[in-house]
Structure formats: C-alpha cells, structure tokens
Backbone of each chain as ProteinMPNN parsed JSONL, in Angstrom:
{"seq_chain_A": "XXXXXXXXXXXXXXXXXXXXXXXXXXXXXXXXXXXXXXXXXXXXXXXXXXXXXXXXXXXXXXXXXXXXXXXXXXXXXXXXXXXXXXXXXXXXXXXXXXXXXXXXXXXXXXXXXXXXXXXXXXXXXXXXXXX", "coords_chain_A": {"N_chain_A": [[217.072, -74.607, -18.04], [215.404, -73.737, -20.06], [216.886, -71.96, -21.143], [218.87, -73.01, -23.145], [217.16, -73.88, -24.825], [217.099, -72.605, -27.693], [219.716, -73.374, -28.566], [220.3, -75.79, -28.594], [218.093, -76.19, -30.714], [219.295, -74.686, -32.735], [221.779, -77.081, -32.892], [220.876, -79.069, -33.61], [219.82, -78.171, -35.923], [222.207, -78.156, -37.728], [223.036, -80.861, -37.443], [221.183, -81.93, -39.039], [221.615, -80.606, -41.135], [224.275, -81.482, -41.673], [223.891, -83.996, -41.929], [222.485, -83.92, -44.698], [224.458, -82.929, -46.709], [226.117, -84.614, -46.016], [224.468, -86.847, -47.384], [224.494, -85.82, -49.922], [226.807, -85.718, -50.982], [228.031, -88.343, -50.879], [226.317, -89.876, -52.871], [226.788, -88.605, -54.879], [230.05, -89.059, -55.123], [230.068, -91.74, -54.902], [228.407, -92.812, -57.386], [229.685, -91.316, -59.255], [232.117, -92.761, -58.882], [231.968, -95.492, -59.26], [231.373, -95.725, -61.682], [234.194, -95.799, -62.639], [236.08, -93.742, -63.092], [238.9, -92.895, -65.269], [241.412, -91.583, -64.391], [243.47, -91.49, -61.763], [243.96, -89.049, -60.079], [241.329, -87.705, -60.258], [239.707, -89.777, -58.885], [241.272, -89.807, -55.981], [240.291, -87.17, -55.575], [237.602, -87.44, -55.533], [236.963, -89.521, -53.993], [238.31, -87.459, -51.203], [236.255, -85.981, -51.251], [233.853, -87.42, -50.822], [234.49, -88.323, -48.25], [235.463, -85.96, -46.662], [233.235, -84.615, -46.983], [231.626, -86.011, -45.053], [232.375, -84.911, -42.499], [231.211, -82.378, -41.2], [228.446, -83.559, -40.555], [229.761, -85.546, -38.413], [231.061, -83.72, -36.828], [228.952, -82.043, -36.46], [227.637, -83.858, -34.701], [229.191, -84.222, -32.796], [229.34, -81.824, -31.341], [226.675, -81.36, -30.494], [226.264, -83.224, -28.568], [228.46, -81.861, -26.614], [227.198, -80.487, -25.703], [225.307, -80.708, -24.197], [224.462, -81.512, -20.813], [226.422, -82.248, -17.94], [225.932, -85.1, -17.178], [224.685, -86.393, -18.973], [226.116, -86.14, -21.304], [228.139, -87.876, -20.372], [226.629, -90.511, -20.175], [227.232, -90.037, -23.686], [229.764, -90.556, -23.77], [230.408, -92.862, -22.365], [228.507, -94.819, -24.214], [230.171, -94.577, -27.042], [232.544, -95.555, -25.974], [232.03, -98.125, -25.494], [231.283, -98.772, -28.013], [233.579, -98.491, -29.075], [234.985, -100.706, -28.49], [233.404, -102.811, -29.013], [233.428, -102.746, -31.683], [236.043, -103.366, -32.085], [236.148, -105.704, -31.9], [234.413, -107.008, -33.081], [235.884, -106.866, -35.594], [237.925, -107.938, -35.105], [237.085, -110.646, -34.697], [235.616, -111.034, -37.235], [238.229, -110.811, -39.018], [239.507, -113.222, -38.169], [237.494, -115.369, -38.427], [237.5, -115.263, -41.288], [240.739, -116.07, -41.663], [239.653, -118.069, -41.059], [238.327, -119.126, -43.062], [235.348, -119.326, -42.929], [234.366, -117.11, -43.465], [233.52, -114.446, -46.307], [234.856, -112.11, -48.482], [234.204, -109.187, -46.891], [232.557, -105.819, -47.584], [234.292, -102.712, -46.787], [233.009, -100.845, -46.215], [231.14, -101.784, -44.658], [231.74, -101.935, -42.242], [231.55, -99.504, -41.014], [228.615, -99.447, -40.806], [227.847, -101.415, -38.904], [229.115, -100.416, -36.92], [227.285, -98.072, -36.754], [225.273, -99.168, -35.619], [225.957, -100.553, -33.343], [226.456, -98.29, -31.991], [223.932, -97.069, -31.645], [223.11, -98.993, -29.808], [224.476, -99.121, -27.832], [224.25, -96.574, -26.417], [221.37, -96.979, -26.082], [221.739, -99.173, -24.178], [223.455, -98.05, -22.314], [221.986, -95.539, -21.418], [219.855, -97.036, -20.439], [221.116, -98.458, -18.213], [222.021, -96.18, -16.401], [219.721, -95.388, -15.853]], "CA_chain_A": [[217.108, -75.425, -19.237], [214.824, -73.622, -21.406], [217.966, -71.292, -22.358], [219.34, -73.791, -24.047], [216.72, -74.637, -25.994], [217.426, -72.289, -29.009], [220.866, -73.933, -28.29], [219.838, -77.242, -29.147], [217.344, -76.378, -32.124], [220.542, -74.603, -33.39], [222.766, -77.523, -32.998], [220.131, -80.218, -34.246], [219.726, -77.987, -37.482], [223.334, -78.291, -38.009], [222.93, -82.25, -37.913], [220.379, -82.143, -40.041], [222.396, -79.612, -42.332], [225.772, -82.08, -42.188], [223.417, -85.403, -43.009], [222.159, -83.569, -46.184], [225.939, -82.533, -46.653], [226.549, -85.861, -46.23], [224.123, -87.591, -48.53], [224.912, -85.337, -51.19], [228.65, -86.22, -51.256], [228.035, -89.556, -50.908], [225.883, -89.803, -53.795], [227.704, -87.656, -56.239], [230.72, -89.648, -55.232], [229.551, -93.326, -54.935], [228.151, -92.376, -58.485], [230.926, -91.305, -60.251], [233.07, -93.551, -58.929], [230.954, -96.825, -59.889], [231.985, -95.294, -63.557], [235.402, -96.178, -62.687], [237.362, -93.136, -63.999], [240.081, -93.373, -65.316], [242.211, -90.489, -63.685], [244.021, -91.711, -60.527], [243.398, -87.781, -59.255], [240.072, -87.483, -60.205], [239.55, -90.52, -57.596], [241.199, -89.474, -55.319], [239.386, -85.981, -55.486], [235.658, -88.123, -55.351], [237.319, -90.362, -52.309], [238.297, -86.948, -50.503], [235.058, -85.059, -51.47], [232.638, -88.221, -49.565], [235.232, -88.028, -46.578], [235.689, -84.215, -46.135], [231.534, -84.509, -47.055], [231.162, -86.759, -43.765], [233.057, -84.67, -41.633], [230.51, -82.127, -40.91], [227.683, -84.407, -39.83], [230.276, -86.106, -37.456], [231.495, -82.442, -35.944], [227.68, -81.455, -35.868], [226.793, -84.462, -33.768], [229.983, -83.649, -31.976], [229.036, -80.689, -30.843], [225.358, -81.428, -29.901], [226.611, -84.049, -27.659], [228.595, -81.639, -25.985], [226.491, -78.974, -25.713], [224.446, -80.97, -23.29], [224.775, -81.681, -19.798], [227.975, -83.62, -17.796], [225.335, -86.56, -17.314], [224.024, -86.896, -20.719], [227.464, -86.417, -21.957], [228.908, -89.1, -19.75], [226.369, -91.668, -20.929], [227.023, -90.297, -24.419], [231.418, -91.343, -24.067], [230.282, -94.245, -22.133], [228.044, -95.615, -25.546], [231.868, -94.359, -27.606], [233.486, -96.462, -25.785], [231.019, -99.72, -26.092], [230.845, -98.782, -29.666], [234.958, -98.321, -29.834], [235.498, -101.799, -28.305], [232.669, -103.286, -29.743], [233.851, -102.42, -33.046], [237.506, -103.825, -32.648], [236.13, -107.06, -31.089], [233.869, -107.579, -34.419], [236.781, -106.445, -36.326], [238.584, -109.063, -34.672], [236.242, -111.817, -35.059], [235.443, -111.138, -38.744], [239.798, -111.448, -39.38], [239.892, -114.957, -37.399], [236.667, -115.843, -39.288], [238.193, -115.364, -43.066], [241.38, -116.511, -41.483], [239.274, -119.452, -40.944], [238.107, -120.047, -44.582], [234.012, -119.171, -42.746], [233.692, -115.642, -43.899], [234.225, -114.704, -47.57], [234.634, -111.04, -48.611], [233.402, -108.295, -46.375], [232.943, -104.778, -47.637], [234.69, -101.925, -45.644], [231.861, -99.553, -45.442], [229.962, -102.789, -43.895], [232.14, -101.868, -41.141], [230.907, -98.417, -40.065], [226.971, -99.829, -40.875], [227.75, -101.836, -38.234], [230.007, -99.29, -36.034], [226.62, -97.253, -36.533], [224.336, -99.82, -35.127], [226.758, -100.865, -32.374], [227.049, -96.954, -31.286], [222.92, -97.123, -31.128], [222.754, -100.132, -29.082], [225.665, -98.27, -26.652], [223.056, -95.211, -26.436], [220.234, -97.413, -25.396], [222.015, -99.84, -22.472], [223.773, -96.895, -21.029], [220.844, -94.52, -21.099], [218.99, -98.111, -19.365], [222.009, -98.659, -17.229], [222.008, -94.616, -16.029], [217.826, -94.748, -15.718]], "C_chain_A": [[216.442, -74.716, -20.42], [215.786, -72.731, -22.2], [218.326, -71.808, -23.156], [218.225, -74.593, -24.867], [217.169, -74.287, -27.324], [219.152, -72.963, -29.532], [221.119, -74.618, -29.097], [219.206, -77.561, -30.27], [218.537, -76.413, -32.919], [221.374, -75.821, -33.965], [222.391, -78.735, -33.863], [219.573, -79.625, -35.749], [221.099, -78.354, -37.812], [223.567, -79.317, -38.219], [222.735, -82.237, -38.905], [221.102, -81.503, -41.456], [223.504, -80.652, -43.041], [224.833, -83.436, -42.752], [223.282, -85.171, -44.411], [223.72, -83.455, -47.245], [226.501, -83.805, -47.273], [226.214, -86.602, -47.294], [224.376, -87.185, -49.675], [226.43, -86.127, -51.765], [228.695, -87.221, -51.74], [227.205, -90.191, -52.045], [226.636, -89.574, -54.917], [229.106, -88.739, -55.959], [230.75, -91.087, -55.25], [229.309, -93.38, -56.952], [229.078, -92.38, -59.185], [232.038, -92.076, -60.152], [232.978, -95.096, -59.223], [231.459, -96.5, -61.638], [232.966, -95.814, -63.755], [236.366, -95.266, -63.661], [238.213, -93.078, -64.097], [241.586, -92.528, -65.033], [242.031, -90.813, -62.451], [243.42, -90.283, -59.622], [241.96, -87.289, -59.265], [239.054, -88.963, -59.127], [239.864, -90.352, -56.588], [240.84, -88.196, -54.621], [238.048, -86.833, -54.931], [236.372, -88.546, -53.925], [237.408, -88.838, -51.108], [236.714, -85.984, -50.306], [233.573, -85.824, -50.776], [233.485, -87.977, -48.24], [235.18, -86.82, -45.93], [234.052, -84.464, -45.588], [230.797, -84.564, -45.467], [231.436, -86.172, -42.594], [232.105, -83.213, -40.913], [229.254, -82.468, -40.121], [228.53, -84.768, -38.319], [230.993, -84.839, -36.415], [230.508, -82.145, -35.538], [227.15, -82.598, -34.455], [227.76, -84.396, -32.58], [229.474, -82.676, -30.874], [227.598, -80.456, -30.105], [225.4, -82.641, -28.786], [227.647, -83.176, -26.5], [228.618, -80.666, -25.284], [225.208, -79.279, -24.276], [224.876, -81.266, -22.12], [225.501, -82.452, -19.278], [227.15, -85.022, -18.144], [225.372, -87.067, -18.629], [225.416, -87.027, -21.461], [228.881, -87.679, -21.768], [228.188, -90.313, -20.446], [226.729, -91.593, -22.442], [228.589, -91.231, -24.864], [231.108, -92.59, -23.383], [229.768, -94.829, -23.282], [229.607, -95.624, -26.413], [232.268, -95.479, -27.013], [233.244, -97.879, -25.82], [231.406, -99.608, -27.362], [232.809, -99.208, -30.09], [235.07, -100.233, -29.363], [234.576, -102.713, -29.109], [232.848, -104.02, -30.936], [235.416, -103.185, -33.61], [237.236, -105.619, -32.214], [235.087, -107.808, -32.729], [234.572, -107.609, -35.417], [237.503, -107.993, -36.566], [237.96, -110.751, -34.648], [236.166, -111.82, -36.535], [236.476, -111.936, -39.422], [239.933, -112.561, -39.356], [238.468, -115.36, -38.216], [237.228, -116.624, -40.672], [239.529, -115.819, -42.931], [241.069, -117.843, -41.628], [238.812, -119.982, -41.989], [236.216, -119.6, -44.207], [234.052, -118.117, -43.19], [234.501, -115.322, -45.183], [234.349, -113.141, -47.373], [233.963, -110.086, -47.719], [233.883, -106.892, -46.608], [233.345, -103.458, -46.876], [233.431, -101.011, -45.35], [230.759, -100.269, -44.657], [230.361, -102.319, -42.152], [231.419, -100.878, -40.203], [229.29, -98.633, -40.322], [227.37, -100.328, -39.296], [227.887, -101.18, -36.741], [228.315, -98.445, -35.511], [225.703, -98.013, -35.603], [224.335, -99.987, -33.962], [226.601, -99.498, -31.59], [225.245, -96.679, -30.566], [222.485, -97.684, -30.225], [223.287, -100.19, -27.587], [224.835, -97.269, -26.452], [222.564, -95.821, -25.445], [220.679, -98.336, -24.091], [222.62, -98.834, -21.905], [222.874, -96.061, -20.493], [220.001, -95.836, -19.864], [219.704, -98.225, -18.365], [221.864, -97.509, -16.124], [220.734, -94.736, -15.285], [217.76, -94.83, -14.208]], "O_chain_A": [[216.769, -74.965, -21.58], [215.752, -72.606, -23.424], [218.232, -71.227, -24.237], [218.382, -75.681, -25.422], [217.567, -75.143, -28.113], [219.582, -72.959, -30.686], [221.837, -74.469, -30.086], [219.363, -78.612, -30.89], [218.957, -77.369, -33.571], [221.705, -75.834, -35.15], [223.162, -79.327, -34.618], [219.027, -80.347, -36.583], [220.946, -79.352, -38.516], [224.343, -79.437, -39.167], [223.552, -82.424, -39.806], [221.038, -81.98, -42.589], [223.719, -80.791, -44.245], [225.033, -83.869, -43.887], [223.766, -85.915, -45.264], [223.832, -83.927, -48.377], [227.042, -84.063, -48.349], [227.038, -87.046, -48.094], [224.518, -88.01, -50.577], [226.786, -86.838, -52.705], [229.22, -87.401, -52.84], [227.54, -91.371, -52.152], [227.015, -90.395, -55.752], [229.18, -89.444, -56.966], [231.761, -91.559, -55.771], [230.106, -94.0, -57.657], [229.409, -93.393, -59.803], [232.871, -92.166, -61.054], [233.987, -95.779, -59.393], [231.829, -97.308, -62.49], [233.103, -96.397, -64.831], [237.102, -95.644, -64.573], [238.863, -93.172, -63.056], [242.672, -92.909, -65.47], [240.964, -90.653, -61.859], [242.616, -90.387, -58.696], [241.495, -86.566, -58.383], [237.864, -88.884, -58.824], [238.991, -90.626, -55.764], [240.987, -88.03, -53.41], [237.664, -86.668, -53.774], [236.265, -87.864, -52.906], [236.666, -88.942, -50.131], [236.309, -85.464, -49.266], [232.573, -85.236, -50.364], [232.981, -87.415, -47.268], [234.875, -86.689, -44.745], [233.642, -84.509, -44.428], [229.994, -83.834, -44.888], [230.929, -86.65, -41.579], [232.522, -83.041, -39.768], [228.963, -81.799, -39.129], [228.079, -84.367, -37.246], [231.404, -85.142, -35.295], [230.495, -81.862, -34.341], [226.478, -82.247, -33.485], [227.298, -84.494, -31.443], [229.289, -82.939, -29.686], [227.404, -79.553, -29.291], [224.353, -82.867, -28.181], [227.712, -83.746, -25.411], [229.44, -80.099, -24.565], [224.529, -78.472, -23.641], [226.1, -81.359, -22.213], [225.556, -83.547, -19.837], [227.466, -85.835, -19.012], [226.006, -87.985, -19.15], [225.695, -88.012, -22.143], [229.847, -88.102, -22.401], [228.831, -91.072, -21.172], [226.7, -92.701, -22.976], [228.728, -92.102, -25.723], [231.648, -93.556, -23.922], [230.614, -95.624, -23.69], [230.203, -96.701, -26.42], [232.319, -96.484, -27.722], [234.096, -98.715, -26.123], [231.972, -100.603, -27.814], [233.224, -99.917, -31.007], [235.285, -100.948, -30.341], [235.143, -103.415, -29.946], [232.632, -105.191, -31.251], [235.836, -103.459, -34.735], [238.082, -106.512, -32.266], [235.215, -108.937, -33.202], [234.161, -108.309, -36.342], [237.614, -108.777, -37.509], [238.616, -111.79, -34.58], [236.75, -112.758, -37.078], [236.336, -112.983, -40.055], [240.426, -113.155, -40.316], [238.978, -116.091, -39.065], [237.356, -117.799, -41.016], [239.95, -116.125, -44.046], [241.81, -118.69, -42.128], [238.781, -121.209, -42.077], [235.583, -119.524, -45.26], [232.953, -118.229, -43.734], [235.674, -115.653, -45.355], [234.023, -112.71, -46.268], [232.751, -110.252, -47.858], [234.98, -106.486, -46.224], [232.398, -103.105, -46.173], [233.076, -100.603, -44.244], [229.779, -99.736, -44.137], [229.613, -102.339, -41.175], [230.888, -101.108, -39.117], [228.662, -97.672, -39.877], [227.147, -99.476, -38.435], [227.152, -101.308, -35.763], [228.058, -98.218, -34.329], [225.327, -97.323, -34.656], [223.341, -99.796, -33.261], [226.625, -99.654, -30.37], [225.076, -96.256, -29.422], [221.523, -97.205, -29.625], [222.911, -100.83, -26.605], [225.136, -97.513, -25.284], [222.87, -95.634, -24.267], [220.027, -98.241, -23.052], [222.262, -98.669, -20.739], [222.858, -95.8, -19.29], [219.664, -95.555, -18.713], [219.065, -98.117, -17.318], [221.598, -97.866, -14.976], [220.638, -94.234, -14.165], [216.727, -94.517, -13.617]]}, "seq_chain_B": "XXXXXXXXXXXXXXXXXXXXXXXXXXXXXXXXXXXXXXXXXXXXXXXXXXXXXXXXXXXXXXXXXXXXXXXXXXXXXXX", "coords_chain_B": {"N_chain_B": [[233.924, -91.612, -7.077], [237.821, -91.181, -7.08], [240.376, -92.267, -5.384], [244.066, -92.282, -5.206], [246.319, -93.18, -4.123], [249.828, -94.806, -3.613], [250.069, -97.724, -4.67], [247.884, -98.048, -5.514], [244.907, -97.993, -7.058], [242.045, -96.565, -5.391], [238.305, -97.079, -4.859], [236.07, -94.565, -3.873], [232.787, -94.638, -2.678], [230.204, -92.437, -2.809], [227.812, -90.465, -0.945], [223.86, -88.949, -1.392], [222.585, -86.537, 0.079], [220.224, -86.106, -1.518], [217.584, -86.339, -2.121], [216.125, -86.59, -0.493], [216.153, -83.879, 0.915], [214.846, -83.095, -1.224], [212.717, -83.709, -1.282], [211.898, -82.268, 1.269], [212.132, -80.332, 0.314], [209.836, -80.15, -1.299], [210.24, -80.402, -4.048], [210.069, -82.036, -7.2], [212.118, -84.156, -9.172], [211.991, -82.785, -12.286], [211.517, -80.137, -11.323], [213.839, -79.843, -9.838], [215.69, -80.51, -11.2], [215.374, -78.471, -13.472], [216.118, -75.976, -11.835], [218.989, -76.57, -11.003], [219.835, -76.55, -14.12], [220.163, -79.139, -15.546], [219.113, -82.347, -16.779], [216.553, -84.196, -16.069], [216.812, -87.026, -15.943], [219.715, -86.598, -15.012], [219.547, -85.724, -12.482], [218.024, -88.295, -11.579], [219.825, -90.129, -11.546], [222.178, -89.271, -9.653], [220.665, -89.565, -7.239], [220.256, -92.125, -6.996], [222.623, -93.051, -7.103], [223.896, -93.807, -9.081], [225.395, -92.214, -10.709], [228.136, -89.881, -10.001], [228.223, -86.719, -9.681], [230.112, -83.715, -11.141], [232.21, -81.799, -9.158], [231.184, -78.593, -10.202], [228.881, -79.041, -10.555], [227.723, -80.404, -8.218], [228.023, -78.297, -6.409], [226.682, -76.558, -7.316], [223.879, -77.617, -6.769], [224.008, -77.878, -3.887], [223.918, -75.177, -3.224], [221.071, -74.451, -4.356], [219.905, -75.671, -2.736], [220.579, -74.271, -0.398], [222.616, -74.757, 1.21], [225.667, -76.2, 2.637], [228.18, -77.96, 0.779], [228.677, -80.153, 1.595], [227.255, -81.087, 3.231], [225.107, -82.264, 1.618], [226.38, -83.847, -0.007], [228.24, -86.815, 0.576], [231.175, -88.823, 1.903], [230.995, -92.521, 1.808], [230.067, -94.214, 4.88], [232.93, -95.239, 6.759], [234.827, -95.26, 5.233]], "CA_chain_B": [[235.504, -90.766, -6.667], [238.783, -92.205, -7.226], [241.653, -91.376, -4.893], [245.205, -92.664, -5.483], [247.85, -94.007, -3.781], [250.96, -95.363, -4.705], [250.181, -98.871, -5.185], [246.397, -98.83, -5.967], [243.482, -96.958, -7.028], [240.417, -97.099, -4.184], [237.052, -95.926, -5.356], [235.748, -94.205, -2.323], [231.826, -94.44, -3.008], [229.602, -91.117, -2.025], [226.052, -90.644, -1.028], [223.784, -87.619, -0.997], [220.84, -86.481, 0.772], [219.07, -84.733, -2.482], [216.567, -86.946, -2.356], [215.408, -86.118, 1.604], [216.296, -82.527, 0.541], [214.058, -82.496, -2.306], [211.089, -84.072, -0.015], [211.467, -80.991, 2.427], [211.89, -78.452, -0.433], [208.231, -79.869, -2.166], [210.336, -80.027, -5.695], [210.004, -83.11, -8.465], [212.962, -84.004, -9.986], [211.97, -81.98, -13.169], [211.888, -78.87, -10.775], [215.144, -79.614, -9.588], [216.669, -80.373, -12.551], [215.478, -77.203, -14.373], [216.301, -75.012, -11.201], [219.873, -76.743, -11.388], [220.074, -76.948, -15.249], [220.65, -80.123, -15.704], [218.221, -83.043, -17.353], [215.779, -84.81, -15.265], [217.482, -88.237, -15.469], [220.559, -86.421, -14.396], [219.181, -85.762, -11.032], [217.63, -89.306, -10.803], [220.95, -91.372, -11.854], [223.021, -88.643, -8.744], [219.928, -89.766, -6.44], [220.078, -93.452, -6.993], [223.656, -93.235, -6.411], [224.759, -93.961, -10.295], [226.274, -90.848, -10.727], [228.644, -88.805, -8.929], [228.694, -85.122, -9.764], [230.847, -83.014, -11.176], [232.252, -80.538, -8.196], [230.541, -77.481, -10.054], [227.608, -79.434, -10.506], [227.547, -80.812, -6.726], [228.128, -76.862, -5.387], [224.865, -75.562, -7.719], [222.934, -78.566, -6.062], [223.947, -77.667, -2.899], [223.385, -74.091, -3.678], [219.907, -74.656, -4.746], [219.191, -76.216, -1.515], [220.966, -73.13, 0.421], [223.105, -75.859, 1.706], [226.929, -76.463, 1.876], [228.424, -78.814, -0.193], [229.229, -81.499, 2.594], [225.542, -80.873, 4.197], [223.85, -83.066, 0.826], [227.065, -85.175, -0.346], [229.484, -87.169, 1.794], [231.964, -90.534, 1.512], [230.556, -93.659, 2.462], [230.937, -94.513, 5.81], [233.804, -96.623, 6.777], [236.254, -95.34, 3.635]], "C_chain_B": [[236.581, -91.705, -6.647], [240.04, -91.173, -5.868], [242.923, -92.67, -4.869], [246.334, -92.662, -4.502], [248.708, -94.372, -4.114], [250.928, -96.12, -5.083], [249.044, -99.014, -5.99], [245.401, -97.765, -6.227], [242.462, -97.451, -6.173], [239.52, -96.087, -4.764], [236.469, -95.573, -3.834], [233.675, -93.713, -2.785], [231.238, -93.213, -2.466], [228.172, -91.752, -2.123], [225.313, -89.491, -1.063], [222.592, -87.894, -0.169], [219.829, -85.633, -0.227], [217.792, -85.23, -2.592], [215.4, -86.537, -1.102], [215.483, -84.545, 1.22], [215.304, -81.891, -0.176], [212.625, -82.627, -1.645], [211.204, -83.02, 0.308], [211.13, -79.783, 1.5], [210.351, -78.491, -1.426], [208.678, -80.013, -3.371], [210.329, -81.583, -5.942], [211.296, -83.178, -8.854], [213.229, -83.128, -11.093], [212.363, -80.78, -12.235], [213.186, -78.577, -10.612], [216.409, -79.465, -10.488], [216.736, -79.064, -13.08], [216.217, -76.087, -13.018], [218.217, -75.089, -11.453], [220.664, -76.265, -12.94], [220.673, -77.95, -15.73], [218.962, -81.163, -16.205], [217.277, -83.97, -15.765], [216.42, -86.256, -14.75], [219.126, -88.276, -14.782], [220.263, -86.434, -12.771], [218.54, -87.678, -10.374], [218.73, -90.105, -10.82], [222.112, -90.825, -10.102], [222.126, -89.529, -7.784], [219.838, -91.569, -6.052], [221.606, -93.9, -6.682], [224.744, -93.624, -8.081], [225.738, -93.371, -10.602], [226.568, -89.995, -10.102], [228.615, -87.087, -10.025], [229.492, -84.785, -9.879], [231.289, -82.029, -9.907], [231.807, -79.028, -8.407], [229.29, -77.682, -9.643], [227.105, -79.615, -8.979], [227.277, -79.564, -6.231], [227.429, -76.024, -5.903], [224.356, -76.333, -7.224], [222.694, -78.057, -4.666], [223.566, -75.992, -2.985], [222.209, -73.722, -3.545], [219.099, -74.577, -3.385], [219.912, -75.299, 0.075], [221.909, -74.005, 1.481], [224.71, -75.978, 1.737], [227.178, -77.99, 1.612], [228.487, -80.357, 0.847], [227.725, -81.703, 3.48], [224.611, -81.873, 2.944], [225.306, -84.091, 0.173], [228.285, -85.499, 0.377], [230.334, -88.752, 1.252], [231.227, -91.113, 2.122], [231.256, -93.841, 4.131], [231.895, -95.129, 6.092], [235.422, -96.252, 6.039], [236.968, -94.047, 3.994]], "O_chain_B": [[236.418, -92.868, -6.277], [240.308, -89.989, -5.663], [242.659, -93.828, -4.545], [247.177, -91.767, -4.448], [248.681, -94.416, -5.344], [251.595, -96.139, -6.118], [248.979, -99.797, -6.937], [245.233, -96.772, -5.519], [242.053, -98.611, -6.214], [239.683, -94.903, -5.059], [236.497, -96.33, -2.863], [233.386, -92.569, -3.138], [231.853, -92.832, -1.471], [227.607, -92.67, -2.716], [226.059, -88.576, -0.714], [221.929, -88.883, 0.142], [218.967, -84.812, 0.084], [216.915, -84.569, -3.147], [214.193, -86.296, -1.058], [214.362, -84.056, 1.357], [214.886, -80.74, -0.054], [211.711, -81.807, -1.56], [210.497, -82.315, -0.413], [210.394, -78.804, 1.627], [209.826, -77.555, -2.03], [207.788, -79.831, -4.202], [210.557, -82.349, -5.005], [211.795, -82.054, -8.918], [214.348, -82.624, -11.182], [213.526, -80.387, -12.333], [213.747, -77.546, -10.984], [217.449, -78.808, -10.546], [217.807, -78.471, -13.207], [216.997, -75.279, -13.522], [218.83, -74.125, -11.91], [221.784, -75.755, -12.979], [221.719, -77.783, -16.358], [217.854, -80.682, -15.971], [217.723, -84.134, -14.63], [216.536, -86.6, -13.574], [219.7, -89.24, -14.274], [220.835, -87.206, -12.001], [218.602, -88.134, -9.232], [218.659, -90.985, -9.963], [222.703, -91.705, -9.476], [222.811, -90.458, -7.355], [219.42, -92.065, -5.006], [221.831, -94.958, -6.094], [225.973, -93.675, -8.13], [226.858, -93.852, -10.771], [225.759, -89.242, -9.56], [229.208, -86.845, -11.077], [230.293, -85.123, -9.008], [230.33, -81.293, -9.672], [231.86, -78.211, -7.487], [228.633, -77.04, -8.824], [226.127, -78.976, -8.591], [226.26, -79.516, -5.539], [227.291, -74.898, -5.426], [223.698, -75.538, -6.552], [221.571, -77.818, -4.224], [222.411, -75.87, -2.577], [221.958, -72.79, -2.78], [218.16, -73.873, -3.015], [219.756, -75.637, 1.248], [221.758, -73.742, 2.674], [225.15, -75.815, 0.599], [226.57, -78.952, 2.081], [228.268, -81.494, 0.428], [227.462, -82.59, 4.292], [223.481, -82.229, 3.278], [224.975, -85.246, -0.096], [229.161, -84.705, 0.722], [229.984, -89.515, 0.352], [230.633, -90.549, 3.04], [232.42, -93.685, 4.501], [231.797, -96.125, 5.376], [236.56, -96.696, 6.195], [237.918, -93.658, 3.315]]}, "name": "protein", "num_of_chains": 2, "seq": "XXXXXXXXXXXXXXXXXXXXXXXXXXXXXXXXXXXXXXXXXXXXXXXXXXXXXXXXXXXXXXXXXXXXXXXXXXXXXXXXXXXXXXXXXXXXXXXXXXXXXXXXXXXXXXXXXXXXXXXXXXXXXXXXXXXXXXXXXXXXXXXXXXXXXXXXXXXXXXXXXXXXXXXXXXXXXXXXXXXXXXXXXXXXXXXXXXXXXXXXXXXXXXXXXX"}
C-alpha cells in the first residue's frame, strides 16, 4: 500500500485542482450571466464554460475512486447507485408534488445539491453496511 | 458468486478460512491487508463474509498464505 501513496496524493491534488477549476467557472459564469446578456452565443459560451469547468473535478474524483482498491471501489458504485436511484425517486416525488399544486417552483441546480448530499449519505451506509 | 442457468440465477454463497489463517500466521488485518495491498476494511468485509473477492484478489490472498486457492475459499456447503 504505501506505493500507492504518491498515487493518491497525486490524484487528491487533481481534485483539489478540478474544485478550484470548478469554482472559478462557476463564478465567472453565474456572474455574468445574472447580467443577462444579451447575445444568445455569448450564453451559450458562459453555460458551456461552467459545464466543461465541472467536468474536471468529476473526472478527477473519477479517477481517485478508481485508483483504489476492488473493495473500496465496490462500496464506492454501490453509494452511485443509491445516489442514481435515490435521485430519480426524489425527482419523481418532487413532479407528483407540483403535479399536485404542494410544491411551487424548484430550481434545477437544487437538484444536484441534493444528488450531492444523497451520494454522501450512499458513502456513509455502504461504508457502515461493508464495516 | 452468481452462477446461471437457464431459468434462474442461484447465488452460491462462499466462505474462507483467512481469518483461522491469519490466527496461525500471527498477522492483524492491517498486516494482511498491506502484505496483500488491499485496505484494511477490505480484508475485514472478505472475513465477515460481506465480500467475495475478486479471483486475482482471492489467488494473492491465498498466495500470501502459501496456500492454494481452494485451501482458504470454498462454496457453502450444500450448494
């Protein structure tokens, strides 16, 4: 194991590299697009420039998930797959909610807050489930 | 373990002996793990019966323990 430590620093700078990555983007584009400019292409430039942005982070944690051992990697697609159903079952409740006249407006990026929370909460009972 | 048939999937449970193994050889889980390369809770989730092993993983375990592969993991009786 200790080979893989420089492995792992490696792969956990690379997180750390795509979050920054990330917040930048997401900044600079949240930002300018709160302005509401008025060039269709210069929106959809900002819209691709937070998405592309994000896509680093989500390859880095990729990759540090499967850089680690079958186990650890099994509990980490077992949490995925809590998180994927999870996610379509809140999806699906929210719809039939506002279908129902109980839920007013909900913003899309509320979705992956939640997705993120859900994917933490899949971490921690599988890792308990596994122990 | 899954094995297949035509009509049905049967899980065919396993068991090992790494645990009696590891008693005789004096090692900790940590030991075993690092000698393996694998995480510590990997070895306790195989040992408790949570997790089956990969077949490389199973044949460095057995390895480890100078052992063949069918000498530390086997099917349940019965199946």
């Amino acid at each position: 194991m200790d080979k893989n430590k420089p492995a792992g620093l490696r792969h956990l700078a690379y997180v750390a590299l795509g979050l920054l990555i990330w917040f930048i983007t997401m900044v600079v584009a949240t930002r300018v697009l709160h302005r509401h400019p008025p060039s269709i292409p210069v929106r959809i430039a900002l819209v691709a420039v937070a998405v592309v942005g994000f896509l680093p982070w989500l390859i880095s944690v990729a990759r540090l998930i499967m850089a680690q051992d079958e186990f650890s990697v099994r509990v980490h697609l077992v949490a995925i797959a809590f998180t994927c159903a999870g996610t379509a079952v809140l999806l699906m409740t929210g719809g039939y909610l506002q279908t129902a006249g109980l839920l007013g407006y909900v913003a899309l990026r509320n979705i992956w807050i939640g997705m993120g929370i859900l994917w933490w909460l899949s971490i921690v009972i599988a890792s308990w489930y596994y122990r | 373990m899954v094995a297949v048939d035509r009509h049905r999937v049967v899980v065919l449970p396993m068991k090992n002996r790494l645990k009696v193994l590891r008693a005789e050889a004096n090692w900790s889980q940590l030991e075993l793990a690092m000698r393996v390369g694998v995480s510590r809770q990997a070895i306790n989730a195989i040992e408790t019966g949570k997790y089956d092993p990969s077949l490389p993983l199973a044949m460095k375990i057995a390895r480890v323990f100078d052992r063949r592969i069918e000498e530390v993991f086997e099917l349940e009786e019965g199946d």
